[in-house]
N, CA, C and O atoms as a GROMACS GRO file, in nm:
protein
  348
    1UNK      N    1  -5.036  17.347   0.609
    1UNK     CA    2  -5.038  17.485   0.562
    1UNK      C    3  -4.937  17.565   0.644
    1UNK      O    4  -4.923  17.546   0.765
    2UNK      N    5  -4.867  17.657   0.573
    2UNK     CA    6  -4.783  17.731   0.678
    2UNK      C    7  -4.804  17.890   0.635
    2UNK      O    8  -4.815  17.924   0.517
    3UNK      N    9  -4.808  17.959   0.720
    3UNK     CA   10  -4.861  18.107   0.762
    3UNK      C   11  -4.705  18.220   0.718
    3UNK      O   12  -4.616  18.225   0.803
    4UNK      N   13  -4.691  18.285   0.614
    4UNK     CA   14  -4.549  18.330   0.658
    4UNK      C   15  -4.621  18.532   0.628
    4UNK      O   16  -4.721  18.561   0.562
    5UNK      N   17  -4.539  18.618   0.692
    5UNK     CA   18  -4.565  18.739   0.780
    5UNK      C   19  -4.554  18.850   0.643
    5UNK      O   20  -4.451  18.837   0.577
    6UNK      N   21  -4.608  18.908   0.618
    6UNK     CA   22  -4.600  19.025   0.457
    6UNK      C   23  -4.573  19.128   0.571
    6UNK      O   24  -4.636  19.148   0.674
    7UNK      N   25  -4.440  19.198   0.513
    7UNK     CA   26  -4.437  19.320   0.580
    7UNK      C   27  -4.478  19.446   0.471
    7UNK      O   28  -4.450  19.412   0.356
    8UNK      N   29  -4.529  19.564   0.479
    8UNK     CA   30  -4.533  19.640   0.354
    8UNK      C   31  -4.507  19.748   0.354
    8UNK      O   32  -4.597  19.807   0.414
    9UNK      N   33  -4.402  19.839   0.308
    9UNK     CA   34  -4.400  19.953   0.321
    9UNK      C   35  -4.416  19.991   0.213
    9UNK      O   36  -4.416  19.942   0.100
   10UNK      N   37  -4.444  20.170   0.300
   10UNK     CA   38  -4.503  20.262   0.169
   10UNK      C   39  -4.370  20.341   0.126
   10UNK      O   40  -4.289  20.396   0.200
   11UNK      N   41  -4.372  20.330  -0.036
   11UNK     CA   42  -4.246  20.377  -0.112
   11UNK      C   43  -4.324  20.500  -0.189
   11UNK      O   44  -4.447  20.505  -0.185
   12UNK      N   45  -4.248  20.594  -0.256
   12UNK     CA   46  -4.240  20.710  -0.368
   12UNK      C   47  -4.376  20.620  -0.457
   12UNK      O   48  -4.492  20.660  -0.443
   13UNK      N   49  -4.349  20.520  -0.532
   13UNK     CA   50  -4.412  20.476  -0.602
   13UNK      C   51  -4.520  20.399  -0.582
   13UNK      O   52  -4.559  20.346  -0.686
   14UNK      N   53  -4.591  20.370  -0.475
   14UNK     CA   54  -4.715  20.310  -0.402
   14UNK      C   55  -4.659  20.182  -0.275
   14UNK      O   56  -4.633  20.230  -0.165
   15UNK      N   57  -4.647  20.072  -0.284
   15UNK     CA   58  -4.618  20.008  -0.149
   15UNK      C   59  -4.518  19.895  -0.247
   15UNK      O   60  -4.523  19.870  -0.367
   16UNK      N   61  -4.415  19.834  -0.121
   16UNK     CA   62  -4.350  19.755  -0.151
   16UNK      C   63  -4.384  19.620  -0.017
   16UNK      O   64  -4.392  19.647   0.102
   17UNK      N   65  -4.397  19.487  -0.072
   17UNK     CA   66  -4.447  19.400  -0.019
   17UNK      C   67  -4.347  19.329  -0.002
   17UNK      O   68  -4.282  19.322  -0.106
   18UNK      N   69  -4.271  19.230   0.138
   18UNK     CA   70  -4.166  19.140   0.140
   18UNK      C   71  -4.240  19.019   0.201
   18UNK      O   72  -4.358  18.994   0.178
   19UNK      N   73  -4.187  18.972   0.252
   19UNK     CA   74  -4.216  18.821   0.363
   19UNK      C   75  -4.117  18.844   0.422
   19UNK      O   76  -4.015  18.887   0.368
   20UNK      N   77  -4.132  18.812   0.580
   20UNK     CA   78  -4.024  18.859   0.686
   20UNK      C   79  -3.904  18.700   0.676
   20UNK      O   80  -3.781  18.709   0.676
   21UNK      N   81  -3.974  18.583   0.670
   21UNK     CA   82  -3.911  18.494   0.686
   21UNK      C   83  -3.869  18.460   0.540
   21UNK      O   84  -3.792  18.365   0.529
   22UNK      N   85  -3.907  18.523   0.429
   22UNK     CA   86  -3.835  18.474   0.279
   22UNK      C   87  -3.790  18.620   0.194
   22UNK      O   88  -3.842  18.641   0.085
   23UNK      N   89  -3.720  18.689   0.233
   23UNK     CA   90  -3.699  18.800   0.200
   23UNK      C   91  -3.672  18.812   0.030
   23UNK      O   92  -3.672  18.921  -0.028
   24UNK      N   93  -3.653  18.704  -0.026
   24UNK     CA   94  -3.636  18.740  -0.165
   24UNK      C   95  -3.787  18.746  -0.207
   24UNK      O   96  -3.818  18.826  -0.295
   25UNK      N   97  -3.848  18.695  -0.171
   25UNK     CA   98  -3.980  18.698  -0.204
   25UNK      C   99  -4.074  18.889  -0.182
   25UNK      O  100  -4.134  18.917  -0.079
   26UNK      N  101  -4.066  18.951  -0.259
   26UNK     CA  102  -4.055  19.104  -0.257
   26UNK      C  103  -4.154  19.115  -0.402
   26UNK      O  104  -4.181  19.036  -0.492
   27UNK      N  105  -4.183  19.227  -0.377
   27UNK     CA  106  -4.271  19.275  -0.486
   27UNK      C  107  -4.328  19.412  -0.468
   27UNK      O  108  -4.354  19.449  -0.354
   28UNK      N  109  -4.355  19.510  -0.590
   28UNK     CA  110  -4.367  19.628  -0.582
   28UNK      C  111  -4.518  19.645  -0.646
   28UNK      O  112  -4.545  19.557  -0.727
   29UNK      N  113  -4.638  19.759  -0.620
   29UNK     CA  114  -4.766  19.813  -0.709
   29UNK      C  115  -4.731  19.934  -0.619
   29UNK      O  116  -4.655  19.972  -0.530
   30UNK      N  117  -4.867  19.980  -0.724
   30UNK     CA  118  -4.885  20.174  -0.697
   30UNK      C  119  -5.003  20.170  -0.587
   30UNK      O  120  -5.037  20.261  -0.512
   31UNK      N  121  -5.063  20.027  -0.597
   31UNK     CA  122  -5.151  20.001  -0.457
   31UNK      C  123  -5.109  19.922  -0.332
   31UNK      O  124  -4.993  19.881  -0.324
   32UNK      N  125  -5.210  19.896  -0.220
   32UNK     CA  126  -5.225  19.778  -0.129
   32UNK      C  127  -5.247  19.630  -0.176
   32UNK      O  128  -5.185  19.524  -0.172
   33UNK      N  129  -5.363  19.675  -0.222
   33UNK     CA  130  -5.458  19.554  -0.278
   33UNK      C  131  -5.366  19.477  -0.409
   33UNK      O  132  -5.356  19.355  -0.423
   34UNK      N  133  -5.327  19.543  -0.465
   34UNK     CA  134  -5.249  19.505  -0.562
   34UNK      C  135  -5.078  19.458  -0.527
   34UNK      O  136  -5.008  19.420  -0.621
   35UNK      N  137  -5.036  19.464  -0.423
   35UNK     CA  138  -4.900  19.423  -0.444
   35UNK      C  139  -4.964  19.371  -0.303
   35UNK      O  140  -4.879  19.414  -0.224
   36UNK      N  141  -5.040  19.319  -0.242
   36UNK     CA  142  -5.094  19.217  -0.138
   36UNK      C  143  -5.094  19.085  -0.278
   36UNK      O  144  -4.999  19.007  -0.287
   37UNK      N  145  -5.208  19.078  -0.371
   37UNK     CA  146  -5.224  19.000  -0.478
   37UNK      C  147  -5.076  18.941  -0.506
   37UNK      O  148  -5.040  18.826  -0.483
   38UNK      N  149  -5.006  19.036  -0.557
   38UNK     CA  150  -4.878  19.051  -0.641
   38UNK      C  151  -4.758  18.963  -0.548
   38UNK      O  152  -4.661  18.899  -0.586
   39UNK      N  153  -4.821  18.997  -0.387
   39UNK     CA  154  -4.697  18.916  -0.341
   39UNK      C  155  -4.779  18.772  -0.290
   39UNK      O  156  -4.716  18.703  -0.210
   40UNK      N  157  -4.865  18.742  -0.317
   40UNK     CA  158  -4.935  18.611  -0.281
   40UNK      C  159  -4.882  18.522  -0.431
   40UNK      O  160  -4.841  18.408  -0.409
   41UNK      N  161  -4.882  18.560  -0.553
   41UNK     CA  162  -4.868  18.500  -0.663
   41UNK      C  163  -4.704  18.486  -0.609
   41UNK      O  164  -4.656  18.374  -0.624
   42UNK      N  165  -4.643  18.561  -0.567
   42UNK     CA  166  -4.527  18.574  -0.586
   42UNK      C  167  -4.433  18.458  -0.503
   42UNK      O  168  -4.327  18.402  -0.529
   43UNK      N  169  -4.524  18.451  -0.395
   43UNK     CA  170  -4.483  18.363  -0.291
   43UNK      C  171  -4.483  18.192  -0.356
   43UNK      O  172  -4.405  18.097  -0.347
   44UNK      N  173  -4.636  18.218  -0.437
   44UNK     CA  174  -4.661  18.097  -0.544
   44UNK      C  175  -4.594  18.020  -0.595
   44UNK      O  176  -4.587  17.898  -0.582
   45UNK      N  177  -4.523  18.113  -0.677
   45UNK     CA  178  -4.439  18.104  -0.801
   45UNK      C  179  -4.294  18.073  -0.738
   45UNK      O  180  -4.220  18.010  -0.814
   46UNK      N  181  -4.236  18.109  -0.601
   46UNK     CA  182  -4.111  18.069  -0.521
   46UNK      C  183  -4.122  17.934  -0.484
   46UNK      O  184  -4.040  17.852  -0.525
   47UNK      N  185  -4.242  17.895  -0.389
   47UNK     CA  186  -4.278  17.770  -0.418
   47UNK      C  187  -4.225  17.669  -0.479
   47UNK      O  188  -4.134  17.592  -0.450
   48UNK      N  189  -4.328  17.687  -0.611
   48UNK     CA  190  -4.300  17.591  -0.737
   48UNK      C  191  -4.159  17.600  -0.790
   48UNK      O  192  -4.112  17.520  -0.871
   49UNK      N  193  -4.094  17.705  -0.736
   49UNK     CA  194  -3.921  17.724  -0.815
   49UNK      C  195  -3.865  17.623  -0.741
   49UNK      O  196  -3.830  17.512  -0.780
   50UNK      N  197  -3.853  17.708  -0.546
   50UNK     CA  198  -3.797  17.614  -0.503
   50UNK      C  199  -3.817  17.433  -0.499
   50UNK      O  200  -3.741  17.350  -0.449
   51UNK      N  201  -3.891  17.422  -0.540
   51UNK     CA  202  -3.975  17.271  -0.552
   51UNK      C  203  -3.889  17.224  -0.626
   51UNK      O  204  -3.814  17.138  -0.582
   52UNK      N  205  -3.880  17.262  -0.735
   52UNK     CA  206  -3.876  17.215  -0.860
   52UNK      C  207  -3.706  17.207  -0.868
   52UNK      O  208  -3.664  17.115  -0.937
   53UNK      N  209  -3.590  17.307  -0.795
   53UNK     CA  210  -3.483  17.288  -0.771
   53UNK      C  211  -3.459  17.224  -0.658
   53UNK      O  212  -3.348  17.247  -0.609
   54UNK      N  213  -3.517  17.162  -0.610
   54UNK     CA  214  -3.497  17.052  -0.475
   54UNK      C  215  -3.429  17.137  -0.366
   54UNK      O  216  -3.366  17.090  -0.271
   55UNK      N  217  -3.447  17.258  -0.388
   55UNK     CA  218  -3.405  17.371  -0.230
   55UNK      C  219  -3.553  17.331  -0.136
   55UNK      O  220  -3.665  17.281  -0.149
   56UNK      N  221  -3.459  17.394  -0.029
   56UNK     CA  222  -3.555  17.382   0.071
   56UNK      C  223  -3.636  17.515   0.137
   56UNK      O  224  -3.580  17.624   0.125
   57UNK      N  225  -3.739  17.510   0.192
   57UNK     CA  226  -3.840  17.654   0.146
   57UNK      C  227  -3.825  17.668   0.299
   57UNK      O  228  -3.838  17.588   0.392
   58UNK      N  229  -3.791  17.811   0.290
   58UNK     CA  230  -3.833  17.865   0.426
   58UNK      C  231  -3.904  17.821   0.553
   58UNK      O  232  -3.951  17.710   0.531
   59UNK      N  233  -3.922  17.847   0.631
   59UNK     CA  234  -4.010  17.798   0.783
   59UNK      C  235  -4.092  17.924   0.791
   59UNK      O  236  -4.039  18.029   0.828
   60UNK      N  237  -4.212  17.916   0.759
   60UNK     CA  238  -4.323  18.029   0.806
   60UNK      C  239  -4.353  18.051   0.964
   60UNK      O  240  -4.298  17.986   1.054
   61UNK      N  241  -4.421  18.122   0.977
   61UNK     CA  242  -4.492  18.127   1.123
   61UNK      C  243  -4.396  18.224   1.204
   61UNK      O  244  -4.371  18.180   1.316
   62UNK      N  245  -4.333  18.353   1.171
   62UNK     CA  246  -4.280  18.459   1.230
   62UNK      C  247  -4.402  18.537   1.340
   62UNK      O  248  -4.522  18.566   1.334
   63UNK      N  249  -4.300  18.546   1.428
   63UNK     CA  250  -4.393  18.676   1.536
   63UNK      C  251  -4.334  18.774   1.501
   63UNK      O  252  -4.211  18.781   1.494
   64UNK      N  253  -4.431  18.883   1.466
   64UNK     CA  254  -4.383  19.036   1.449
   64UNK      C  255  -4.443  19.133   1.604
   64UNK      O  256  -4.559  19.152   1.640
   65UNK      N  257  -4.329  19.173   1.661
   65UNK     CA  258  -4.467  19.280   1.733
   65UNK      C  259  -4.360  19.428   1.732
   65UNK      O  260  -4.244  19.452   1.699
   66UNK      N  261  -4.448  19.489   1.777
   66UNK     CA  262  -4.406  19.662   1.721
   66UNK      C  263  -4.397  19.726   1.874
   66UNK      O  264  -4.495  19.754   1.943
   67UNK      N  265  -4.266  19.744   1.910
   67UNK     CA  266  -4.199  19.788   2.044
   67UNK      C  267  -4.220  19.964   2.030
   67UNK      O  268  -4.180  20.030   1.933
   68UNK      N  269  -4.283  20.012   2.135
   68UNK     CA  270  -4.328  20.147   2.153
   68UNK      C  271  -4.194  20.210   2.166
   68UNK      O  272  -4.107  20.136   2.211
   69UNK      N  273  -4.160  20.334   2.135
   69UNK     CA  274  -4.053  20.419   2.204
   69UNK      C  275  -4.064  20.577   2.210
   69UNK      O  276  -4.108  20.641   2.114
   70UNK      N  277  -4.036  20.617   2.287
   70UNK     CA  278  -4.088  20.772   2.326
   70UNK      C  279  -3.978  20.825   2.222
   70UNK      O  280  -3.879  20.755   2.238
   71UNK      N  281  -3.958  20.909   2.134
   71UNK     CA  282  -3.862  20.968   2.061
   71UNK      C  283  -3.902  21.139   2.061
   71UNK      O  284  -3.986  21.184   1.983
   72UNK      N  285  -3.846  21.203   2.136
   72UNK     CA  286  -3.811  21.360   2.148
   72UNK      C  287  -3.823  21.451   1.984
   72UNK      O  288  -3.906  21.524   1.930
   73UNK      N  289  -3.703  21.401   1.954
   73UNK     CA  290  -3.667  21.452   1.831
   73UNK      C  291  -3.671  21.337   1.694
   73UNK      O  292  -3.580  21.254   1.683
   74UNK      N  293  -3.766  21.342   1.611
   74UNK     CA  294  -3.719  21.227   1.483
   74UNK      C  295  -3.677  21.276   1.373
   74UNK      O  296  -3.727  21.362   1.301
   75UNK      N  297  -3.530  21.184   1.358
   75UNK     CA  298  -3.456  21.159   1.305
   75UNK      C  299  -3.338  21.268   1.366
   75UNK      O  300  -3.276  21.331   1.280
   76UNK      N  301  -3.312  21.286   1.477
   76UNK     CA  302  -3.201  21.342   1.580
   76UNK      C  303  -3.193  21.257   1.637
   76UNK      O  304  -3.301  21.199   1.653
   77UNK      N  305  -3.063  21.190   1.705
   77UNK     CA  306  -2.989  21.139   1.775
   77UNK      C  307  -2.897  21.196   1.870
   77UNK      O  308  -2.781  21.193   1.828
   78UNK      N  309  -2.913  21.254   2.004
   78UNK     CA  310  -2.821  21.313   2.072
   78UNK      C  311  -2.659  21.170   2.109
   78UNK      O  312  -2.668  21.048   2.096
   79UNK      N  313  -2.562  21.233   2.144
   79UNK     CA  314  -2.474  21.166   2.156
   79UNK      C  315  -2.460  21.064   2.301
   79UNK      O  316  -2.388  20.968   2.326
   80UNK      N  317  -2.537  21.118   2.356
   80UNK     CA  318  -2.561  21.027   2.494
   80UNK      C  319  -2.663  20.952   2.491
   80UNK      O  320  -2.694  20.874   2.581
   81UNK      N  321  -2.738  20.973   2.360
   81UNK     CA  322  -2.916  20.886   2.356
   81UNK      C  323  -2.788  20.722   2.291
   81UNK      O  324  -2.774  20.613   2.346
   82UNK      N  325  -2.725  20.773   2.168
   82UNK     CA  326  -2.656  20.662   2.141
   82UNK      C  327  -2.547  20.601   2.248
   82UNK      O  328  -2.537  20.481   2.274
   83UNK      N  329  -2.511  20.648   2.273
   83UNK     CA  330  -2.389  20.570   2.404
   83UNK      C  331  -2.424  20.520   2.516
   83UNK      O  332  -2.359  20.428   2.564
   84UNK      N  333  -2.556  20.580   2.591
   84UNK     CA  334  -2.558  20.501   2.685
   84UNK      C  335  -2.502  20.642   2.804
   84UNK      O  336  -2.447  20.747   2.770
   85UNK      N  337  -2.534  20.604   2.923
   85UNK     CA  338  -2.509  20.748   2.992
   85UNK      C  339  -2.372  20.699   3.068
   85UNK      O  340  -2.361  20.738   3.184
   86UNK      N  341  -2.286  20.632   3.026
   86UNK     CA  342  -2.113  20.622   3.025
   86UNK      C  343  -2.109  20.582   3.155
   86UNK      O  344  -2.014  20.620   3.223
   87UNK      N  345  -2.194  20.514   3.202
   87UNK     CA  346  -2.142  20.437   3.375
   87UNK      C  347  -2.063  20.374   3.382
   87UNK      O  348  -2.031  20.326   3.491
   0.00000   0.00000   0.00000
């Protein structure tokens, strides 16, 4: 069995579902629950494609982890936050 990582963000139109390690593998609902479903079939159905064209399927088992950062201003960027303080 191999484990691969659903990332999901929330869009205008309800959530969009990927796989970190098979990125074509994507799918859109106006819910969670439903484009969780939507991308499990979906993953399914890549599967049996790639199978069936003798490609070779992704490697599951991604680490995701979520790096903290103090941010002042969001979506401001001062010119020294990007550069680096020019030593």
């Amino acid at each position: 069995m191999v484990n691969y990582t659903a990332k999901y963000t929330k869009i205008d139109s309800g959530y969009m579902g990927q796989l970190v390690e098979w990125p074509e593998v994507v799918t859109e609902s106006k819910d969670l629950e439903e484009c969780r479903t939507m991308l499990r079939d979906a993953l399914h159905e890549m599967v049996l494609a790639y199978d069936q064209l003798g490609k070779e399927i992704p490697v599951g088992n991604a680490l995701i982890e979520q790096l903290p950062v103090e941010v002042q201003r969001v979506g401001q960027v001062t010119g020294s936050a990007c550069m680096g303080s020019g030593r």
